[in-house]
C-alpha positions in Angstrom: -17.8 7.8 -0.7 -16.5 7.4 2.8 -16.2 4.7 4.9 -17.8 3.5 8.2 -15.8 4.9 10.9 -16.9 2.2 13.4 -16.1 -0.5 11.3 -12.5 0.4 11.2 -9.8 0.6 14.1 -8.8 3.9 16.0 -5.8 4.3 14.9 -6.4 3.8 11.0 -7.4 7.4 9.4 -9.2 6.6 6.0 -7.9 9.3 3.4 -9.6 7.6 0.6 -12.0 5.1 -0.9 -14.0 4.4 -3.9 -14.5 1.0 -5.6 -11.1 0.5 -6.7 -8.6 1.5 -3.9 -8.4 2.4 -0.7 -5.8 4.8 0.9 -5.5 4.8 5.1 -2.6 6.4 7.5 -1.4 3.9 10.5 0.6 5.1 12.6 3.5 6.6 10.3 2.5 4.5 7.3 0.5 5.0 4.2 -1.2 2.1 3.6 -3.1 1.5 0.3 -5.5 -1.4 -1.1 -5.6 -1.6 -4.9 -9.0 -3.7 -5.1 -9.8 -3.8 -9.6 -8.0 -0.9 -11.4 -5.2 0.6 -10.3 -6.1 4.2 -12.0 -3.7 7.2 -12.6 -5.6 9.4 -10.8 -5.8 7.6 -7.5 -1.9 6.4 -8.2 -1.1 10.4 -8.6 -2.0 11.1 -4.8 0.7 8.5 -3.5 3.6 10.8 -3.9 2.0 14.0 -1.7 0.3 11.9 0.5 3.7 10.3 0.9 5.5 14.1 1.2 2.7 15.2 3.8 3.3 12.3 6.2 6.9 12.2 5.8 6.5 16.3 7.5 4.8 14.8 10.4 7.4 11.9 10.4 10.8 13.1 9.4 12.3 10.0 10.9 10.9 7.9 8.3 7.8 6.6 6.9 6.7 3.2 5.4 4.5 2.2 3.0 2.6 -1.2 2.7 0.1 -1.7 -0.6 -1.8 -5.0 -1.4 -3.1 -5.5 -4.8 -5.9 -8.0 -5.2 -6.1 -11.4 -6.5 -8.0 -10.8 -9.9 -6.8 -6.6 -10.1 -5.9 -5.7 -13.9 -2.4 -4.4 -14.7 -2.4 -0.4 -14.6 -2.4 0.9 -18.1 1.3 2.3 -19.6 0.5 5.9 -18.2 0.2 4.7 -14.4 3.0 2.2 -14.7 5.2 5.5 -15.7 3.2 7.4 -12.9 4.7 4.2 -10.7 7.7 5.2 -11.3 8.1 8.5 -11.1 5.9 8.1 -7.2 8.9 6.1 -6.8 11.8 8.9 -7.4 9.2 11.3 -5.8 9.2 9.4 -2.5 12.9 8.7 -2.4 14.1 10.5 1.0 10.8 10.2 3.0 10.5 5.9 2.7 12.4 3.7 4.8 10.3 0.7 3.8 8.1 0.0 1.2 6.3 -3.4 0.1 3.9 -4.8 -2.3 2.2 -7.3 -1.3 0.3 -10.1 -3.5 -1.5 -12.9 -2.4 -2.2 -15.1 -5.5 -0.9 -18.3 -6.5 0.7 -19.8 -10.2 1.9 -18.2 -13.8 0.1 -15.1 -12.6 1.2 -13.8 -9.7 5.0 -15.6 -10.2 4.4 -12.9 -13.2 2.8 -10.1 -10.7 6.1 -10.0 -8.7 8.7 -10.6 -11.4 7.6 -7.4 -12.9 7.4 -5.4 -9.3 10.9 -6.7 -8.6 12.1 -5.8 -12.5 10.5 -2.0 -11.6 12.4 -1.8 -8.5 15.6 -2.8 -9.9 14.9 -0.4 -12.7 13.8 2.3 -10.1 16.6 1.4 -7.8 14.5 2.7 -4.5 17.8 3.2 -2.3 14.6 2.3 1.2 13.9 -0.9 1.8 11.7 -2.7 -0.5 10.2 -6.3 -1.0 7.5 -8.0 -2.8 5.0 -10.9 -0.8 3.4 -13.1 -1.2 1.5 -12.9 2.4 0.2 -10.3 3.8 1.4 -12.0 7.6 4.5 -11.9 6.2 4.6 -8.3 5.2 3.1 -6.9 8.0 6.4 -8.5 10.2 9.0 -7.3 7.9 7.7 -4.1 8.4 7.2 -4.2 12.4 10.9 -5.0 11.8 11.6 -2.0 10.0 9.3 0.2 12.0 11.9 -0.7 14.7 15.1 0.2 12.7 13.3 3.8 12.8 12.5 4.1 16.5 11.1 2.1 19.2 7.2 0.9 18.1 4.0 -0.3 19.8 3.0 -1.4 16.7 2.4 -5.6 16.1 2.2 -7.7 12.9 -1.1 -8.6 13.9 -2.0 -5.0 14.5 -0.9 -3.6 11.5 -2.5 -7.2 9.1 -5.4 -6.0 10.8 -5.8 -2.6 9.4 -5.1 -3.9 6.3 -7.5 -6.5 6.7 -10.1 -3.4 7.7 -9.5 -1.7 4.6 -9.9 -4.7 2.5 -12.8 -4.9 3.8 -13.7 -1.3 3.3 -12.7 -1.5 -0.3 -14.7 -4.5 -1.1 -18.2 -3.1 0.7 -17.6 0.4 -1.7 -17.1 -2.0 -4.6 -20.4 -4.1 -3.6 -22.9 -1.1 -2.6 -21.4 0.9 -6.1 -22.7 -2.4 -8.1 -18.6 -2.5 -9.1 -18.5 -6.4 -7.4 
């Protein structure tokens, strides 16, 4: 199912979208919104989308991913595929983030276990775990500019992400999913 162009800004090229993810280029970033399941099939296209853009961008890429409030844990085979993507990507990422808005036990738990992967992992790019997607979207202006000179704003890049949310969420709706 594809999106509605019109809906979405210029610069944001939707790759994929069904009614549990989305997957979007900005600029030189992958950005991806995991909206219910985070599935091992749409999980499995991270590392070559990752590879592809990283050929366009040899300086660098980054990559920003938001999981929903109320998304189930992936299942044991897609928290392997997690991090095996991560080795994968190793040499193309400068920055890379999770980001999760929830409160309480639950999303505490959410990004203890995303912060236990990455020490396991031990991604040698620049990696963090929020709680806020404004907050995210600055760090990674930030690193953006550690990579070379950027037009790109916080607000401009929360927005895209805000677009695909809101892409995700309408596929979810129309598929009878939400």
């Amino acid at each position: 199912m594809s999106a509605d162009r019109y809906s979405l800004p210029a610069h944001l090229r939707v790759l994929e979208v069904d009614e549990n993810q989305v997957k979007a280029i900005f600029a030189n970033m992958l950005l991806a919104v995991w909206l219910k399941r985070t599935t091992l099939a749409a999980y499995q296209r991270i590392a070559p989308i990752v590879v592809e853009l990283a050929r366009t961008h040899p300086e660098g890429i980054g990559v920003l991913q938001v999981v929903e409030r109320g998304a189930t844990p992936p299942d044991h085979e897609t928290k392997r595929e997690f991090f095996r993507v991560l080795t994968l990507i190793e040499g193309h990422v400068k920055h890379y983030s999770v980001v999760h808005e929830a409160s309480g036990f639950s999303a505490a738990f959410f990004r203890a276990v995303m912060l236990g992967a990455y020490t396991y992992a031990r991604p040698t790019f620049a990696h963090k775990v929020f709680d806020s997607l404004t907050d995210a979207a600055t760090w990674h202006v930030k690193q953006q500019e550690l990579i070379r000179p950027t037009s790109m704003t916080p607000a401009a890049l929360a927005d895209a992400m805000q677009a695909l949310r809101n892409d995700v969420r309408r596929v979810a709706t129309e598929s009878g999913e939400l």
